[in-house]
Each structure stands twice: as structure tokens, then as C-alpha cells.
C-alpha positions as CSV (number, residue, x, y, z in Angstrom):
1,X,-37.4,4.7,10.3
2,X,-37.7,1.6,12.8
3,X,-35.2,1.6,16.1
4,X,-33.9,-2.0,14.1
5,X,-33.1,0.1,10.6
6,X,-31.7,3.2,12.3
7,X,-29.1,0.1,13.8
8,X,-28.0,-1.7,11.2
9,X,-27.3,1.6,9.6
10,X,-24.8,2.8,12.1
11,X,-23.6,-0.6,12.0
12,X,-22.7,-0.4,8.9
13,X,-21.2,2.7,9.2
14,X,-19.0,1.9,11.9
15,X,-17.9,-0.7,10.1
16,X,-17.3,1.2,7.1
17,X,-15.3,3.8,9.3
18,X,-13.3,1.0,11.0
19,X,-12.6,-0.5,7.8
20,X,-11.1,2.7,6.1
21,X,-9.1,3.3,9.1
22,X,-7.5,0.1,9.1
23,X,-6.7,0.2,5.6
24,X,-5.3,3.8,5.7
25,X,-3.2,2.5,8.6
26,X,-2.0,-0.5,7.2
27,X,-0.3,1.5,3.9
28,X,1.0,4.4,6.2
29,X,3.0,1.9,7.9
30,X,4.3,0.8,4.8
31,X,7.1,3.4,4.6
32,X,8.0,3.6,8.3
33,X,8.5,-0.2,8.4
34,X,10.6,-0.4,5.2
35,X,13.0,2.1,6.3
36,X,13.1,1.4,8.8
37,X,14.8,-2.1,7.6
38,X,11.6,-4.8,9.3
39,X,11.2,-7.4,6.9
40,X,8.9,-9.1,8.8
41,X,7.1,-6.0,9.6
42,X,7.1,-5.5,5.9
43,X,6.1,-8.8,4.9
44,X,3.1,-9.2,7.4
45,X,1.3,-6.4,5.5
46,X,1.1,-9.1,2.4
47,X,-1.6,-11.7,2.2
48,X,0.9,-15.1,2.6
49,X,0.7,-15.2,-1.6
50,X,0.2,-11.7,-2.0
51,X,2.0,-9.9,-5.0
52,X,3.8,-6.7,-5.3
53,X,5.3,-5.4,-8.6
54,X,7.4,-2.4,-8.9
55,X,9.0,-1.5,-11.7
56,X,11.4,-4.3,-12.5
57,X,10.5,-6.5,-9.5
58,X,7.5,-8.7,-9.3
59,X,7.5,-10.2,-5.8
60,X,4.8,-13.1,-5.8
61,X,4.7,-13.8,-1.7
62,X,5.0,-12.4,1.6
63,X,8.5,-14.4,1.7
64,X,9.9,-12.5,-1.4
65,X,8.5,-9.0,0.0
66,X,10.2,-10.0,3.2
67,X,13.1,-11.0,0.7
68,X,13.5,-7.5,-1.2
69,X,13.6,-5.8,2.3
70,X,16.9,-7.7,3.4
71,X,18.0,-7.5,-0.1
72,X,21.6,-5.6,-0.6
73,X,19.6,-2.6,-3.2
74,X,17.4,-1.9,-0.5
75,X,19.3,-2.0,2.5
76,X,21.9,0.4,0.3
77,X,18.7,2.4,0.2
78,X,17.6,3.0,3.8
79,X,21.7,3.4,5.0
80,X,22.0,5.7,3.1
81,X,18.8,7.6,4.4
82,X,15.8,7.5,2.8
83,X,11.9,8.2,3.0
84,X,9.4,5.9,1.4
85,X,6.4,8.0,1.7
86,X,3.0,6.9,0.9
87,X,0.4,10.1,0.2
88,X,-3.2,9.4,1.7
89,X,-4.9,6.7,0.0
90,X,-8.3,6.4,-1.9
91,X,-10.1,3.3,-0.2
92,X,-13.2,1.8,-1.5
93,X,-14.3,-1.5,0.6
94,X,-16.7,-3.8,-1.0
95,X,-17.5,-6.6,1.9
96,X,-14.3,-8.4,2.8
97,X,-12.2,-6.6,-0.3
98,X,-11.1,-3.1,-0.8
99,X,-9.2,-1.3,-3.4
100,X,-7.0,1.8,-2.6
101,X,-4.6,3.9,-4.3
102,X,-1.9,7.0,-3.4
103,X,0.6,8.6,-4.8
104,X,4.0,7.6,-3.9
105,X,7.8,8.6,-3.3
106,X,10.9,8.0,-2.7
107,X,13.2,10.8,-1.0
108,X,16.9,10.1,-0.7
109,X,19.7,11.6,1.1
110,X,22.6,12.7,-1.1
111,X,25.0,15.5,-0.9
112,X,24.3,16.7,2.2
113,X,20.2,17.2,1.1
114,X,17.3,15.3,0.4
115,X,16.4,14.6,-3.5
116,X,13.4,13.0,-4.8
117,X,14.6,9.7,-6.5
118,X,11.3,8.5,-7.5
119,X,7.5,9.0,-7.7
120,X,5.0,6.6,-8.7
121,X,1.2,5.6,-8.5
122,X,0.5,2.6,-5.9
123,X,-2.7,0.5,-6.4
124,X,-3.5,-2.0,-3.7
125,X,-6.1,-4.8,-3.9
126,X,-6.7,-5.7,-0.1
127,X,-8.6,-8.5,1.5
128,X,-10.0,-9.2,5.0
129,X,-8.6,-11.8,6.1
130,X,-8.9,-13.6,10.0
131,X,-6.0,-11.7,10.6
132,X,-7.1,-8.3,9.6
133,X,-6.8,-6.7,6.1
134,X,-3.6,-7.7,4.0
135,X,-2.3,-6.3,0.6
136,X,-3.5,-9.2,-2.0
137,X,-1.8,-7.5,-4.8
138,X,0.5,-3.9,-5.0
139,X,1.1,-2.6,-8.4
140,X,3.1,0.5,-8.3
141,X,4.1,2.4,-11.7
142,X,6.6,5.5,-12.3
143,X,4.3,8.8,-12.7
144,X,6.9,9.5,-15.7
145,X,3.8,11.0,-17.7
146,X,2.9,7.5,-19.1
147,X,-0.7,5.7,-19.4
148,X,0.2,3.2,-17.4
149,X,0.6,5.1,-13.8
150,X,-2.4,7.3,-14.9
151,X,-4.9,4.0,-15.4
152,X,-3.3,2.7,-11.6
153,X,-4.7,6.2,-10.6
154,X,-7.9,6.4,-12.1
155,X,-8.6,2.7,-12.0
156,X,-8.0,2.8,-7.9
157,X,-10.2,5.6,-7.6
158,X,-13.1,4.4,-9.7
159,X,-12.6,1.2,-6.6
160,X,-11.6,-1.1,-9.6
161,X,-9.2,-4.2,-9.4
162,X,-6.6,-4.7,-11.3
């Protein structure tokens, strides 16, 4: 193998590294950010038209995610403690997209405990933009036994859009 080829292969698998890093950084913040109530922290992790559905909301920009954050159900949410916690993701980067998918919940204070008040399967379809990589579409489904959570799974895992 030439001094050139040995190179670009570590190249590429720096970049590779630095890639997965960033975009296992970016959806661990997710859940520290949103309880911790910063909308624009929040919102920043979305491409400017970048989409998030969740079970009954379908946010369609960075200004609605920011919106939902700041929104009376949520901030009910994080007052009354919560922990929006995102489980390692799957990442698969293709060039300047990625897909990535984790399991994720919700954990809520109540009677003096913590109870789980929802888990669900969260696929992500990232792009690298000049800015770094940003969430071009979140799709996150109940893991209530259904297809529809268990294709998010399998799909993100396989590195498949939605």
C-alpha cells in the first residue's frame, strides 16, 4: 500500500470518527437542552426547515421546534421535573447525510418518585450543513408494541431514510 493510499484511508477514518461523534453529540444534547427549558438551544439542533413529528405534533421548522419548547405542555413538563433521555444512537453517515436512531424516554417526577411516562423509537435524518450537522427530519413513535416504532427501529439501523 502506497504512503498516498495508507492517507486518504486514515482520512477517511478520521472523518468517519469525527462525524459519528458529532452526531452522537448533537442528539445527547437533545434532552439536557429541552429540560432544561432552551428553545433556542433546542431549535439550533434543526436544519432552519427541519421537521420533527411526535406523536400528535408535526413541527415543520426550527421556529415551531423552538415554539413547542416555550409552549405551556412542555414547560408543565420540565416544572414539574422531568428527564427526556435519549439512549445511544445508531449512526450511519453517507457523505454529507447520516441517519441515526435510539430508543427514547421520558421520565417524570410524580408522587414524590420518578415514573416513566413514555418510550418511543427516534429516527433522525441529519445533514451536514456549513454550520455543522443539523436534524433534517425527527420522527419519533410510541414503542407501544406497534409496526410502526419497530420499522423507525429497523429502518434507522439498516441507515435508511424515511
Amino acid at each position: 500500500m502506497s504512503e498516498e493510499t495508507r492517507l486518504a484511508r486514515l482520512e477517511q477514518r478520521v472523518q468517519w470518527l469525527t462525524d459519528q461523534l458529532a452526531i452522537s453529540q448533537l442528539i445527547a444534547s437533545y434532552g439536557p437542552l429541552v429540560d432544561a427549558g432552551d428553545a433556542d438551544g433546542v431549535a439550533a439542533l434543526w436544519a432552519e426547515d427541519g421537521e420533527y413529528d411526535v406523536e400528535g405534533w408535526h413541527m415543520r421548522s426550527r421556529d415551531d421546534v423552538r415554539a413547542m419548547v416555550r409552549s405551556d405542555s412542555h414547560q408543565e413538563i420540565i416544572n414539574g421535573g422531568s428527564c427526556h433521555f435519549l439512549g445511544p444512537a445508531h449512526v450511519t453517515v453517507d457523505g454529507d447525510d447520516a441517519v441515526a436512531v435510539c430508543d427514547s424516554i421520558l421520565v417524570r417526577r410524580r408522587n414524590g418518585g420518578f415514573e416513566i411516562d413514555r418510550a418511543g423509537a427516534s429516527h433522525f435524518v441529519l445533514k451536514r450543513l456549513p454550520e455543522g450537522w443539523r436534524v433534517l427530519r425527527r420522527t419519533t413513535r410510541l414503542l407501544n408494541g406497534g409496526v410502526q416504532a419497530r420499522g423507525l427501529l429497523e429502518a434507522g439501523v439498516r441507515g435508511r431514510p424515511l
